[in-house]
N, C-alpha and C positions, 0 to 999 in steps of 0.2 A: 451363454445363451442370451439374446437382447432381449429385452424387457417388452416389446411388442411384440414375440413369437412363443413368449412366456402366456401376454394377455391374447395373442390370436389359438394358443393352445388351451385356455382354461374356456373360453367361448367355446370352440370346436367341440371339448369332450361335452357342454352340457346339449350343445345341439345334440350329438350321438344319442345323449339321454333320452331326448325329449322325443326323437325320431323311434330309438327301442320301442319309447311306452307306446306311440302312436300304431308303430306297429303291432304291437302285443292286448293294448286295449280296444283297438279297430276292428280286432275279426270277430269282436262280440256286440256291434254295432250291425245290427240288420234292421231294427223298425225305425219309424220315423219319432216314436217315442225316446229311442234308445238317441237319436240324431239331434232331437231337442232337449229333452230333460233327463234324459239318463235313464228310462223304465222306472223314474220314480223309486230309484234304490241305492241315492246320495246316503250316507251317515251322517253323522255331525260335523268332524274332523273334512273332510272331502267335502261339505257342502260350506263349512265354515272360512275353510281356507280357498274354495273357488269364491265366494265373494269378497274375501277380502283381497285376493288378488286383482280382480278385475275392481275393485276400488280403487285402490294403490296404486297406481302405474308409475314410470316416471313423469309424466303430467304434474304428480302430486312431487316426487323427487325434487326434478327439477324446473318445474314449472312454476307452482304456488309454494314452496317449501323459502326456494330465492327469491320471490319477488315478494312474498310475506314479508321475508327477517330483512331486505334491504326498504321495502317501504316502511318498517314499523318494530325491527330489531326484537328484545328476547317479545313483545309484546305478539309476534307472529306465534309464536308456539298458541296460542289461544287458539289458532285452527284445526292444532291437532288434537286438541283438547275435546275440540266441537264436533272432529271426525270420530272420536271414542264414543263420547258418550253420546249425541245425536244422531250421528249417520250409520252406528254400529250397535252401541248396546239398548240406546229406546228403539231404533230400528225392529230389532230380531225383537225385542219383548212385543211392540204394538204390533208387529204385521208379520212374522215369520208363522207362529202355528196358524190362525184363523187362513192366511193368504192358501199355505200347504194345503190343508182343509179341504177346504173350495176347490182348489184345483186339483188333487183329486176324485173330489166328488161330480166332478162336472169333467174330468177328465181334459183340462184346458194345457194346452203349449206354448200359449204367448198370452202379452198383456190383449192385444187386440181381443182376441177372443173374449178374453175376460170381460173386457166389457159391453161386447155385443149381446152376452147371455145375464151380464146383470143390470141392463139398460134395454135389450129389447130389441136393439138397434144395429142394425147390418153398414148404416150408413155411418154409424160412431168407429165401426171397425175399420169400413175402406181408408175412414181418415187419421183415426191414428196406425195404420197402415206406411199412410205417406207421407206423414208428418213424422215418424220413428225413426225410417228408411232414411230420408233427405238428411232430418237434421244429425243423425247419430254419425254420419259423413266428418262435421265438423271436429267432435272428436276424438273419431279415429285419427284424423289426420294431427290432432295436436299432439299423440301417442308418437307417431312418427319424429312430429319436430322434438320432441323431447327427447329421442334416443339418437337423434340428429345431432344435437347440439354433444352430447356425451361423447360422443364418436370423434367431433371435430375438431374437439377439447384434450382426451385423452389418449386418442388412435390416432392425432394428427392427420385427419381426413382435411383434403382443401375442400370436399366438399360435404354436406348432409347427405345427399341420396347417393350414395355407394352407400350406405349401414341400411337405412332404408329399405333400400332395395331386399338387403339380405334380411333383414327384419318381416318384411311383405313375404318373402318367398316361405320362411320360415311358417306363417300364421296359417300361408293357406294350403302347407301340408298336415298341420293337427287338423284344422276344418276338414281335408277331404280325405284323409285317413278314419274320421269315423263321427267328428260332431261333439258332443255335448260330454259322452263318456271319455272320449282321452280328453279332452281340457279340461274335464274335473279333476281325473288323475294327473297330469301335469300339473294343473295346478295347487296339486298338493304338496309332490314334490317343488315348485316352485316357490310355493308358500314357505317349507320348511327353509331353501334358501334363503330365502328373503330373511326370514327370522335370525339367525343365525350371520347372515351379513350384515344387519344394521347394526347387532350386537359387536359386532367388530370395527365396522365404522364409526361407531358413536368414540366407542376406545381410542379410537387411533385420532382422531379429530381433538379429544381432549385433551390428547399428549401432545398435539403438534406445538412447536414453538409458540406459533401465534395468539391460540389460547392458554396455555399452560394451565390445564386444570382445572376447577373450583375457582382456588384462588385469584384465576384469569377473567372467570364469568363476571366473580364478584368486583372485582374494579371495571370489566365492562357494563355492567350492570347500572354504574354509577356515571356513564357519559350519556352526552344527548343520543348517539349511534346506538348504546347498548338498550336503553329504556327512555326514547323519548318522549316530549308531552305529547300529545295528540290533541289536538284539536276538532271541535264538532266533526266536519267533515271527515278526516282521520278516522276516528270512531265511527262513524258509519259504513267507511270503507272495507274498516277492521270486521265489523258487524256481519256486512253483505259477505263478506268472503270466509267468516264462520257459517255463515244461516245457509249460503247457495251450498256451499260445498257437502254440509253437513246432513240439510234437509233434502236437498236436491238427489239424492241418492232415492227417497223415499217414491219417487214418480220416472224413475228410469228404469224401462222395460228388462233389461239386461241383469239387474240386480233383483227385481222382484221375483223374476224366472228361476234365479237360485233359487228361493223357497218351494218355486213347482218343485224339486226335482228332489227333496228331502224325502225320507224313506214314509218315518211315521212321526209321530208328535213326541216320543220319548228322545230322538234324534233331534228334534226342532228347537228342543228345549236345553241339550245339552251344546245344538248350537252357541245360543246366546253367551255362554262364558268364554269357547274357544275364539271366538271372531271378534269377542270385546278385547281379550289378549292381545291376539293376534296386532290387532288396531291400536291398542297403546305403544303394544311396542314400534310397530312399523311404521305411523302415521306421526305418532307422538316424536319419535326419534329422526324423523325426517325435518318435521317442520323443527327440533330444535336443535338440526344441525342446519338448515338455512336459516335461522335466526343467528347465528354467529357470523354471518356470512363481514359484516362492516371489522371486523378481527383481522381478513384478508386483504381488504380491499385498499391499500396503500394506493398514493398517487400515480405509480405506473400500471399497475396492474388495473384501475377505474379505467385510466386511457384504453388501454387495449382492451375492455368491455366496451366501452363506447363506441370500438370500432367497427361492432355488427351491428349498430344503427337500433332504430327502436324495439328489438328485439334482444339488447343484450341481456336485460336479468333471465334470460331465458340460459345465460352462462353461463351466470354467477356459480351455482352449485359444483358443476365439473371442473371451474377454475381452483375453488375451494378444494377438492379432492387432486387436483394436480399441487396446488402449494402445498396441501399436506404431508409430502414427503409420503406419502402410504407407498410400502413395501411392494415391488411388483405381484406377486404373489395374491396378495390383498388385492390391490387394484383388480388385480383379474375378476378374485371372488364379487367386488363393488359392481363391474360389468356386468358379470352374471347376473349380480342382485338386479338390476337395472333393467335388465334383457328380457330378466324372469318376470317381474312386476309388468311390464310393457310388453310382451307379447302373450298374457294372461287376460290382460281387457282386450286386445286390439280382437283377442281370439273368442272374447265373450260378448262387445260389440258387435262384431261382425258378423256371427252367429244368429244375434239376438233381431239384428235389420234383416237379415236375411231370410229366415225361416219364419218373421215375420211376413215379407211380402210375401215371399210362395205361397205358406199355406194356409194367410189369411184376406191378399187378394186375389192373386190368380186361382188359388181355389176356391175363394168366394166366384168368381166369376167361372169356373168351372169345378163343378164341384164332385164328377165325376173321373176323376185326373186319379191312377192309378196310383198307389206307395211310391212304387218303384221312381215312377219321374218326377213325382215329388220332393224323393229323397235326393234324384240326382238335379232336379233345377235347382233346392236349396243351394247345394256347393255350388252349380254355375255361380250365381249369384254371390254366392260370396267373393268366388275370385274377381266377380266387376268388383265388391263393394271396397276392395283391397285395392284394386287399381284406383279407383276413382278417388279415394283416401289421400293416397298415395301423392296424386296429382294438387290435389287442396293442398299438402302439407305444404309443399314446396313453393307459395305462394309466404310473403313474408308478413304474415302477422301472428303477434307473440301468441303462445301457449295460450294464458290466460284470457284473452279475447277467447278464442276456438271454443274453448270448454265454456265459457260461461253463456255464448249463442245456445250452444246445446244443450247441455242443462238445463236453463232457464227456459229455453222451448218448450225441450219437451214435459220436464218436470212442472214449471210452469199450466200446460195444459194438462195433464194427466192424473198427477199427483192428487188433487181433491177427490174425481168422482169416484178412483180405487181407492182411498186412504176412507173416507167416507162410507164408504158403501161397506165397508169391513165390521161399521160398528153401530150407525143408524140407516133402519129400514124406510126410514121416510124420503131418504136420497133417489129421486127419481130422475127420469130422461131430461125431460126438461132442465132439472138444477143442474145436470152434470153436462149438457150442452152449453150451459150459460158460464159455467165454471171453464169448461174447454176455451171459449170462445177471447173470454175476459184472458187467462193465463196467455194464450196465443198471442194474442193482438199486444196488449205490452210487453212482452219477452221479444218478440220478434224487432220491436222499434231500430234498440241499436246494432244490430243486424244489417238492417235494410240502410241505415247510415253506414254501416262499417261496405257495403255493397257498393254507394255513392260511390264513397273515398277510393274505392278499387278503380272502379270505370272511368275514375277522374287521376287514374294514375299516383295516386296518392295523395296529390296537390288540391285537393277540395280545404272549406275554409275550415277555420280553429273548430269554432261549433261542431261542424258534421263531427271531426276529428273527435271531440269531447265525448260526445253520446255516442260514438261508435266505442271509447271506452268503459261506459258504465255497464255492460255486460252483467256485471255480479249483481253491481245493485237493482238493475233491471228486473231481474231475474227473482232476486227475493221480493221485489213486487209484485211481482205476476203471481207466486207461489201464494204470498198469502192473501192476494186478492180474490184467485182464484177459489180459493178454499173458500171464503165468505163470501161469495156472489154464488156457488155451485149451492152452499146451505141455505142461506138468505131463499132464493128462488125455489129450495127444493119444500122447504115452509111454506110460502107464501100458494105454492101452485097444489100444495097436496097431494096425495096419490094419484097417481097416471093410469090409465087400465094397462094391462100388459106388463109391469113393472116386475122384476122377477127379485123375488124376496130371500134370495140366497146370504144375506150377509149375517144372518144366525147361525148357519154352520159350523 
């Protein structure tokens, strides 16, 4: 049997899987609650491992895992370091019960909501409405290039969009089989994949030739590749893409929504140790298997990275799994892992922009709009926001650009006036506009350059080029700017009338 019909069979059965659950957890999918957050009857286990799945994608795999350890060798694992203990385990400690709390007590399905009723403000909701919608576009699509590059590496695809494609069609049969309940259960079973894969890839990676062990880390340890100096900039680079990646989870609609959907607070709590796991193992074990990545990378095999242009570290990782000699077998299980992590967010984004617009613009704008077409414009929508994903991915700029625009956006705007509003009652409309506004306008800058460079065919000068890559760093400016210009101004202006005083809950 060939080794592609081995990996196109071990794919096949876990689609079957994923299609069972959909069908089996779908016919318990009738309200709009059941569509968005589950009826609010996630457990720990299931609430823990859908966010840590829709964290994890290959984005992280092979996105930031490769382009960490080839910019900055074992010194990259500090990101995953920074995804345990910051984006996962102070995470669920600071915002998982209180966020739960609230949103049941106010009965909320998205972030918008949230802060139209702790802000007062109808006009705060239209717009992170379409500031959610627009930018969480970006990466979705970089979920694509990452399962892209896997494909074109491993499967021998000439091109990304054949995997794509099947990947897209894949997402928006969990979304219109029933919503929020089968991609929690899917993504438990996917989680437990995940678990269980890394655990075998870390093995098989440490046995391959190249590393040989321990004993291999430690004399890479000791060249400029394996641990080199880093200089200021280095260190800031290293910095921004612990702090974006880490913190930026903390103001992304899509993740905060997991804690809607937790049962009760004895579940919220038991959260916090399953998903800090979960995240060492998976986060931790990724980035310090693309920290070995310079182990592989011999003079011919660089060349043939080079030859997909500015985008190559986005290949490193897959090239790495193809020199490893990994067992077909394995490989397949690797796929899966890959499949599983990446079509768990693309399924928790696209949910999360989705059922954001329906049922907090157009039913802000009609707010007599029955369940029923409610339930069914969400799925419309999603299958646009799948296409239009789809369409972005396929445009050539690297993984890490995509994700860092988005993030930075919207976390960037967001992140303060819910993080805030959690724990002091003196955070008012005014501070949390002022916070929105500050996080926006610098997050969006290298964006709006990285825009230039497109319409100019790519050929705009070095400059645009530059700032259309600091994305990360951007991004951690916006975040903690935003947070002290939202407090600053919520001090200075004082209580607002109208201010709605829910963040003692």
């Amino acid at each position: 049997m060939g080794s592609n019909t081995v990996l196109w069979g071990t794919i096949g059965v876990y689609i079957a899987l994923l299609v069972g659950v959909g069908i089996a957890a779908g016919r318990s999918s009738k309200s709009i609650a059941d569509l968005t957050v589950g009826g609010r009857q996630a457990g720990a286990w299931l609430s823990a491992l859908s966010y840590g799945t829709a964290y994890f994608s290959a984005v992280m795999f092979v996105g930031y895992a490769g382009s960490a350890g080839y910019s900055f060798g074992l010194w990259g694992i500090l990101a995953g370091l920074g995804n345990v203990v910051f984006g996962t385990l102070l995470a669920w400690l600071v915002l998982a019960r209180r966020t739960r709390a609230i949103a049941a007590e106010l009965n909320l399905h998205t972030m918008p909501e949230f802060l139209e009723k702790r802000y007062d403000s109808r006009a705060m909701k239209f717009f992170a409405c379409v500031v959610i919608f627009i930018f969480l576009i970006p990466y979705s699509a970089s979920v694509y290039k990452g399962l892209g590059s896997i494909a074109r590496v491993l499967l021998g695809f000439e091109s990304d969009r054949t995997f794509m494609i099947i990947i897209a069609a894949l997402a928006a049969l969990l979304l219109l089989f029933g919503g929020y309940l089968v991609q929690a259960r899917a993504d438990f079973i996917q989680g437990v994949i995940m678990m269980v894969g890394i655990v075998m890839l870390i093995l098989y990676v440490l046995k391959a030739p190249q590393v040989n062990w321990f004993s291999g880390i430690a004399e890479y340890a000791k060249t400029d590749a394996g641990l080199p100096k880093l200089d200021g900039k280095q260190w800031w680079a290293l910095l921004s893409l612990v702090l974006m990646t880490s913190f930026g989870t903390w103001g992304l609609p899509h993740m905060i929504q997991k804690y809607f959907g937790i049962k009760n607070d004895q579940q919220a709590k038991r959260g916090i140790f399953i998903s800090t796991f979960f995240a060492l193992l998976v986060a931790g074990g990724g980035y310090f298997i693309g920290s070995l990545c310079h182990l592989f990378l011999d003079a011919k095999t660089q060349t043939e990275l080079e030859a997909y242009g500015k985008t190559f570290k986005d290949y490193i990782v897959p090239t790495m799994l193809k020199l490893a000699n990994i067992p077909t077998v394995l490989m397949g299980v690797v796929l899966v892992l890959l499949l599983a992590a990446s079509v768990s967010t693309l399924c928790s984004v696209t949910l999360t922009a989705s059922s954001t617009l329906v049922l907090d613009f157009f039913k802000g704008l009609r707010p007599k709009t029955e369940e029923k077409a409610l339930r069914l414009g969400t799925k419309l929508v999603c299958l646009a926001f799948i296409a239009v994903s789809f369409l972005v991915a396929t445009s050539k700029t690297p993984i890490l650009d995509l994700m860092s625009y988005s993030w930075g956006i919207i976390s960037g705007s967001f992140l303060a006036p819910y993080v805030l509003s959690l724990y002091y009652k003196g955070t008012n409309k005014i501070g949390a506009w002022a916070g929105i506004a500050t996080g926006f306008v610098i997050a969006i800058i290298p964006a709006i350059y990285k825009m230039i460079d497109v319409f100019q065919n790519n050929d705009a000068s070095q400059g645009i080029k530059t700032i259309a890559g600091y994305g990360t760093q951007f991004a951690v400016v916006a975040m903690a700017s935003s947070v002290a210009v939202c407090l600053l101004v919520s001090v200075i202006t004082g209580k607002v009338q109208g201010k709605k005083n829910v963040a003692a809950a």
